[in-house]
C-alpha positions in Angstrom: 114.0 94.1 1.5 116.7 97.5 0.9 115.8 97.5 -2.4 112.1 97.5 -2.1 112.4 99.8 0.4 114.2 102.1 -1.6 112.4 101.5 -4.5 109.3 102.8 -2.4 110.9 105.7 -1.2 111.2 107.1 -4.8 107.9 106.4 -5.4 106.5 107.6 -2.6 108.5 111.0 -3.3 107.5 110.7 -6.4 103.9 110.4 -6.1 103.9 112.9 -3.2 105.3 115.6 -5.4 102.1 115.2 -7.5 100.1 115.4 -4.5 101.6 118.6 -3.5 100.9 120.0 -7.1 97.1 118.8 -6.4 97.0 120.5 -2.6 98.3 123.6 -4.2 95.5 123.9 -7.1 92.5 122.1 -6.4 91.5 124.5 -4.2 92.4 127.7 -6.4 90.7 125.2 -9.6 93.5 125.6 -11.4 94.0 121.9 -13.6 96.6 120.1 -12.4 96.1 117.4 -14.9 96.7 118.2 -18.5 99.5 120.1 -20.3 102.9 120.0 -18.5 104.3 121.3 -15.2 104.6 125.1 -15.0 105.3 128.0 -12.4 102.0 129.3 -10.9 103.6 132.9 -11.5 105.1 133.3 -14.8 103.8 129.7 -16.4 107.3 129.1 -17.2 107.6 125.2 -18.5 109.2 123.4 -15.9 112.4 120.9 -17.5 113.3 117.4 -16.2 115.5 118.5 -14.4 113.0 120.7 -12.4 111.1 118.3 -11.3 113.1 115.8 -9.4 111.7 115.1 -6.2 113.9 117.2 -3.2 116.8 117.6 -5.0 115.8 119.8 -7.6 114.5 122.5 -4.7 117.8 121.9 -3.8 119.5 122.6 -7.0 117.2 125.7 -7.8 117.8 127.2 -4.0 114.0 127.4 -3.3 113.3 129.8 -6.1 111.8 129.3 -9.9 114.2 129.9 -12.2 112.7 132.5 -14.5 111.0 134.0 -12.2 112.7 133.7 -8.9 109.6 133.2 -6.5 109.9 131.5 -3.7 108.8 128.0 -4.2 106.6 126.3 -1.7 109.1 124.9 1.3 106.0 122.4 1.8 106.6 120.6 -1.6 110.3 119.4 -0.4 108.7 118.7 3.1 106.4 116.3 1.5 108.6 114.6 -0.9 110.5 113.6 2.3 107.7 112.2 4.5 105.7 111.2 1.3 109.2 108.4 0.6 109.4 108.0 4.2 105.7 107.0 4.3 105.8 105.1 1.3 108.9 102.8 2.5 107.3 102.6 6.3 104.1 101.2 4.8 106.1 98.6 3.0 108.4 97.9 5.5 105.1 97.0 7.9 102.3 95.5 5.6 104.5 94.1 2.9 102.9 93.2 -0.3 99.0 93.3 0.8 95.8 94.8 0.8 97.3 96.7 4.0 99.9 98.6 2.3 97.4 99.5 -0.3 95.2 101.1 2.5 98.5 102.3 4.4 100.0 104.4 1.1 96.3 106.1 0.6 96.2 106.8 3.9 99.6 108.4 3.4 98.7 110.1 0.7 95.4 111.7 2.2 97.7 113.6 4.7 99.7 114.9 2.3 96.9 116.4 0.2 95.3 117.6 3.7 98.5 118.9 4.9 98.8 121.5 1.6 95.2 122.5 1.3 94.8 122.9 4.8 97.8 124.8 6.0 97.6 126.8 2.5 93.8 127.5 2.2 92.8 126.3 5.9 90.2 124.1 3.5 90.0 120.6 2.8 88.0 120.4 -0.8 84.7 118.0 -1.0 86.7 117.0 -3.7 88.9 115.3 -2.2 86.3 113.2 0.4 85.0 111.9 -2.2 87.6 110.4 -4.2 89.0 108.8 -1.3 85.9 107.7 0.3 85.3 105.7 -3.6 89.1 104.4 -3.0 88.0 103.1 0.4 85.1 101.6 -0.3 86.1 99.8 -3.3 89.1 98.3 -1.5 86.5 97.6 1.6 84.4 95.5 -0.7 87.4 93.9 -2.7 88.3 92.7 0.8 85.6 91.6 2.7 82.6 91.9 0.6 79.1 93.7 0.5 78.5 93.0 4.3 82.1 94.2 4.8 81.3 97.3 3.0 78.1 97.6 4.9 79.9 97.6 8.0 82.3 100.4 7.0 79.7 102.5 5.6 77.7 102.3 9.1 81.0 103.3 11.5 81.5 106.1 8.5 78.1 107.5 9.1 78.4 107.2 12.9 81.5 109.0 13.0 80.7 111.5 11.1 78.0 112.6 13.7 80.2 112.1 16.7 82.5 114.5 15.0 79.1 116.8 13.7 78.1 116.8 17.3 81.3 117.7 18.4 81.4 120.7 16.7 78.5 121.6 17.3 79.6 121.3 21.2 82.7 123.3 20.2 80.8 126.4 18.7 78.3 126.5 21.7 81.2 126.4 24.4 83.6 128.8 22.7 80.8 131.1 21.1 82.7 130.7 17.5 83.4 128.2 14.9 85.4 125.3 16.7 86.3 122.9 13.9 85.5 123.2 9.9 83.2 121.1 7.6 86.1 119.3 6.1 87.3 118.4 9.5 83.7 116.3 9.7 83.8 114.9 6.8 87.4 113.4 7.5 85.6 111.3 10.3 83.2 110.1 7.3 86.7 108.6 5.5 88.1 107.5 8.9 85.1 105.3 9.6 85.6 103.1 6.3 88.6 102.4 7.3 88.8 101.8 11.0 86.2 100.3 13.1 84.3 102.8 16.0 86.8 103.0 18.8 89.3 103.8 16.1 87.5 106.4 15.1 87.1 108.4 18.4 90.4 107.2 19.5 91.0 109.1 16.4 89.8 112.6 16.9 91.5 112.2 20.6 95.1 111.4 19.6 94.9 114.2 17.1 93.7 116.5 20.0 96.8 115.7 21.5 99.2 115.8 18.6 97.8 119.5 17.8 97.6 120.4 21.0 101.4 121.7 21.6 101.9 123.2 18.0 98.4 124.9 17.9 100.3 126.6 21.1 103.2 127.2 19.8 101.2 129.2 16.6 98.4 130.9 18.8 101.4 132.4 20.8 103.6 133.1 18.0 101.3 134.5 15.5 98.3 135.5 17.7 95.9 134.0 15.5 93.1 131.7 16.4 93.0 129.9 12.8 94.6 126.3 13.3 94.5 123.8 10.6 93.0 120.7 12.4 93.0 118.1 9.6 96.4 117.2 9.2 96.3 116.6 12.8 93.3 113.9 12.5 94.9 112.5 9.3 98.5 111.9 11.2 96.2 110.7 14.2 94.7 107.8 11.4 97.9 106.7 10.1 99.3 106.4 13.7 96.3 104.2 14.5 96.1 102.2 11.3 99.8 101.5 11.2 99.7 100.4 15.2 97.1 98.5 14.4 95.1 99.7 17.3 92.3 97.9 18.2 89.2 97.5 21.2 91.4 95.0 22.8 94.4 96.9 23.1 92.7 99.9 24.5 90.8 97.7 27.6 94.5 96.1 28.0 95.7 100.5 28.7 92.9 100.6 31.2 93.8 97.6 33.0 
């Protein structure tokens, strides 16, 4: 069990350092997939040793090493929770059609926590890929009907969210939540059944509700990013396992 465990901690820092690469560019549409790794700044060719997950932000003190910006503290940040992630899933699904869900999941927030703390936008992009991931492994599962089921609790959550924003801009008189907070619910729901889903956007409330104080006071802005608070909210849900049952058991 260590050494699987370990073993998925490199990958998942592994992979996540990719991810962060992705985050960064897809919304600038810079390619992130041919040629080799280079500095945003100067395009100076990255070496082996400059691309080893955590340590090599270690070794290079934060800075490229031509140029000397300031690399992104987000990419070590993610490397970290991306191998933490990674061994967690493992460590609770094992080898199953769980963990596969558990370590997209995973990586979804990663991706959602660049793009949206860097660009306060989560790309269409990025919805669909995942949504195809999810419904393929939906189908592999359970079948067509499975699928059917899925793609219905998608669609409905994606107007409980829709209508929430729409709630959200009437109260407050402004934009309340972004498109690619929507669409999230879209990938939530073909995943999770109904309850999940609005238990969803509720523990995410929560969870944002303390740091989006904490900025808003600090920085007096008004411009939160939402989405990696839903996305944390799913993977807290999915890996709890949190189901109808369990919720009427809190209320009794």
């Amino acid at each position: 069990m260590k050494m699987y465990l370990i073993i998925f901690y490199i990958f998942g820092a592994i992979i996540s350092s990719f991810l962060c690469v992705v985050g960064m560019r897809l919304p600038k549409k810079i390619d992130f997939i041919k040629g080799k790794s280079r500095c945003d700044n100067c395009d100076h060719e990255l070496k082996f040793y400059e691309l080893v997950p955590i340590f090599s932000y270690l070794f290079l003190g934060g800075k490229c090493k031509r140029c000397k910006t300031q690399i992104s503290v987000l990419i070590p940040i993610c490397e970290i929770i991306g191998g933490l992630l990674a061994s967690i899933s493992f460590y609770r699904f094992g080898f199953s059609v769980e963990l596969v869900f558990a370590l997209l999941i995973s990586s979804l927030f990663l991706i959602v926590l660049v793009t949206d703390v860097n660009y306060f936008i989560i790309p269409d992009e990025i919805i669909l890929v995942y949504s195809v991931f999810f419904l393929v492994l939906q189908f592999a599962n359970g079948g067509f009907r499975n699928l059917l089921y899925h793609l219905c609790v998608a669609i409905f959550l994606f107007f409980v969210m829709y209508l929430t924003m729409l709630l959200g801009e009437f109260l407050f008189k402004k934009e309340s939540l972004g498109g690619g907070d929507v669409k999230l619910l879209f990938l939530f729901g073909l995943v999770l059944d109904p309850l999940g889903g609005v238990l969803t956007i509720f523990l995410g409330s929560i969870i944002a509700l303390p740091i989006s104080l904490i900025v808003l006071i600090k920085n007096k802005t008004n411009m939160i990013p939402f989405g990696p608070f839903l996305v944390l909210a799913f993977l807290v849900i999915y890996f709890l396992n949190f189901t109808p049952t369990d919720f009427l058991n809190l209320l009794t």
